[in-house]
N, C-alpha and C positions, 0 to 999 in steps of 0.2 A: 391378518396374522393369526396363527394359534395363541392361546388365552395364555400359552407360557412365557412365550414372547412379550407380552403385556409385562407381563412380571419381571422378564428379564433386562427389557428399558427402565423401570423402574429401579428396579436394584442398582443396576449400573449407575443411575441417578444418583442413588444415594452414596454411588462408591465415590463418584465424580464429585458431589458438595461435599463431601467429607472432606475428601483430599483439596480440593481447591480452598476449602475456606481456612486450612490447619496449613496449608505450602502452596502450591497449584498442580497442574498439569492434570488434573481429575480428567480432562476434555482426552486424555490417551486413554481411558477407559471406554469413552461414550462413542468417541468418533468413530474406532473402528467397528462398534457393533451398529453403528445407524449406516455406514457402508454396508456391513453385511448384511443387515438387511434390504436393503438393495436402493440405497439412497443414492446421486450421485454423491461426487466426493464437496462441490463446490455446495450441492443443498443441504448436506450432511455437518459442514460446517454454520450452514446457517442455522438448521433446524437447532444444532447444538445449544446455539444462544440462549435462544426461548429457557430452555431449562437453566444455565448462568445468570440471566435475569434474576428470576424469581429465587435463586438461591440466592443469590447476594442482597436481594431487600429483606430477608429473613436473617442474613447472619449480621447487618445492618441495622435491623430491629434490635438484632440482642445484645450486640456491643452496646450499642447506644444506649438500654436501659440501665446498662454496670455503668457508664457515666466515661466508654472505652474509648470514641473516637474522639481526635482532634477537626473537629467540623471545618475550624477555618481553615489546616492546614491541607487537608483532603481538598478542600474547595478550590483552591489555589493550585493545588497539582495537577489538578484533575483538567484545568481548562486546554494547554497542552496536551493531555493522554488523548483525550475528546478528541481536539483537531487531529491529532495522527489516526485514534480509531477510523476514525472517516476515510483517511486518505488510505488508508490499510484495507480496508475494507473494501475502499472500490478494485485496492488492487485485487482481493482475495476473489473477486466473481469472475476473473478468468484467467489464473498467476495458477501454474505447475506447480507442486508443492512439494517434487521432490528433495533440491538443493537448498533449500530451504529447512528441510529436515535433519538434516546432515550438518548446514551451519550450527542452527539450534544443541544439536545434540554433543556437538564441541564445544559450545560457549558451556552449557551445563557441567560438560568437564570442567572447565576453568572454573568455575561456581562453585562446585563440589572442595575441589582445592581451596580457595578462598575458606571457604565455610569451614574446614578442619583444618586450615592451618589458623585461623586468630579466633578461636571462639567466644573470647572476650566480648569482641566488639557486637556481636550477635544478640549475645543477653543483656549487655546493659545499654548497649545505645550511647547516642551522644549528647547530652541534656541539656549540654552549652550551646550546640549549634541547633536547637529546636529553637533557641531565643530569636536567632537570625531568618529573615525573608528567607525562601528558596531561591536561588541569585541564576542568572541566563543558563550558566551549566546543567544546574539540577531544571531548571526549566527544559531543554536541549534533551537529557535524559531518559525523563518523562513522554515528551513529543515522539521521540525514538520508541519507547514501548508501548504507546501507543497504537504508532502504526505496526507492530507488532500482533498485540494485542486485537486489531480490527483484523488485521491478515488472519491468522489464526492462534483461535484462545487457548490451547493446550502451551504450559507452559509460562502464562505472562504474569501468574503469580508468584512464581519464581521471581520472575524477573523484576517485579514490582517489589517483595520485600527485598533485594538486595537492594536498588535504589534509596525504599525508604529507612533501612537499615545503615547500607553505610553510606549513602550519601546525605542522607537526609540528617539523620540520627535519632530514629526511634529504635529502643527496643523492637525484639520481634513480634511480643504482645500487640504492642503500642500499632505497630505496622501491618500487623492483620488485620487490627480494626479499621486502620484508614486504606488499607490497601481493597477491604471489600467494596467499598465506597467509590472508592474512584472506578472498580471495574463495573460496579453495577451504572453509575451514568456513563462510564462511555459503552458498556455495553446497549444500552438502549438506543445509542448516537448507531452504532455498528449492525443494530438486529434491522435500525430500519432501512439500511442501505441492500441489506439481503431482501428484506420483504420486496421492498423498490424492482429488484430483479427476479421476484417469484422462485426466493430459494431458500424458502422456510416450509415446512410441511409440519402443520399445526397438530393432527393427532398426536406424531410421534413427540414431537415438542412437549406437550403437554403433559404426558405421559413422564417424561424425562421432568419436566419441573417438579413435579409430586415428590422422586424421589429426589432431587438436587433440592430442596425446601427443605425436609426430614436431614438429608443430611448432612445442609449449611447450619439447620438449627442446632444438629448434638453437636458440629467441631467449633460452634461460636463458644457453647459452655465449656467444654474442654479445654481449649488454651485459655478460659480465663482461670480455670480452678486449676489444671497441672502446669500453668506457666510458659515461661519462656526454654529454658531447659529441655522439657517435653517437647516443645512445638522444634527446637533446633535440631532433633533427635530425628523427628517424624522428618525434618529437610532433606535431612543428609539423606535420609533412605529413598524417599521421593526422587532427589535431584540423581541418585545414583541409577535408580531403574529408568527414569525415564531417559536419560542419556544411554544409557544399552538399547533400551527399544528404539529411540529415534536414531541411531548409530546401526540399526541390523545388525546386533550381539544378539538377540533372542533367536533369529532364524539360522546364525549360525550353530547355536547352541541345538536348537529343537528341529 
């Protein structure tokens, strides 16, 4: 590649941890530039991980020193997410991914609606029901964005702070921090099923982790110091472009 291109995975990196670790769908930044450069589309979603990885044991690190995450409760959700990344994953190494696109980018509508009709429930969580186990439902949930989430990761951080927002009841705070958590182990469960099938491509990966590290590190300090507020603000806007894009509203538009 030219030396700009270098730069330009990187940035992209950084645009992708930013937005994944403050909402998600950062991975609609990365994805289509590791196509254009001429990835396939199934090793383009693997090479994608490598950089997810390392961004989320950075934004992991830095909750955890503010004293952010709930370790058991992440722990307990996670085993669920795991087993669906897996099974999501095998599907992702030879699953068309257009209708798929299309589903996603409807459900984000309904999401978007949610988010701005109760914003209540968003910022303060449920504080009652953090005292209670996650019961078969929210377990069911979880397994569901899992295999999500292994399928493909553009998107599953969305899908994970709604869960642990309003099914769960944390704040959105409280939820970024456990929501990093769970995607960084089952992203490791999902990168190795791609490796498995020789569809990771480690320059470009790496490249991408540099800036997904930089810029899981600035959106871990930012929603802790501008809150939950800030962080439902940057949702709404997030959940709104990426449902245009994965709806084909931008190509109509442009």
């Amino acid at each position: 590649m030219e030396w700009y291109l270098y730069l330009a995975v990187i940035a992209a990196g950084f645009g992708a941890g930013f937005i994944n670790t403050l909402a998600g769908s950062g991975s609609l930044i990365t994805l289509p530039l590791l196509i254009f450069l001429g990835l396939p589309a199934n090793a383009a979603n693997g090479t994608n991980r490598v950089g997810v990885l390392i961004q989320n044991l950075v934004a992991v690190n830095s909750f955890h020193q503010r004293g952010m995450i709930d370790v058991r409760g992440a722990a307990t959700l996670s085993v669920p997410a795991v087993i669906g990344a897996v099974v999501g994953a095998q599907i992702a190494v030879n699953l068309n991914e257009q209708m798929m696109r299309y589903t996603i980018g409807a459900l984000m509508l309904v999401m978007l609606a949610v988010i701005l009709v109760k914003p209540k429930r968003w910022l303060t969580g449920r504080p009652e029901a953090l005292e209670s186990r996650p019961g078969w439902m929210q377990m069911l949930i979880f397994f569901g964005i899992g295999i999500y989430g292994g399928f493909i990761q553009a998107g599953v951080g969305i899908f994970l702070l709604a869960g642990l927002v309003l099914s769960v009841g944390y704040d959105l705070v409280q939820a970024n921090a456990v929501k990093v958590l769970i995607i960084f182990l089952f992203t490791i469960f999902a990168l190795g099923i791609f490796m498995m099938n020789d569809q990771v491509r480690w320059d470009m990966g790496l490249l991408l982790a540099i800036g997904n590290a930089a810029g899981g590190w600035v959106a871990a300090r930012m929603a802790m110091e501008k809150g939950a507020v800030f962080v439902r603000w940057l949702l709404i806007a997030v959940v709104a472009v990426s449902a245009a894009k994965l709806l084909g509203l931008f190509d109509l538009i442009f």
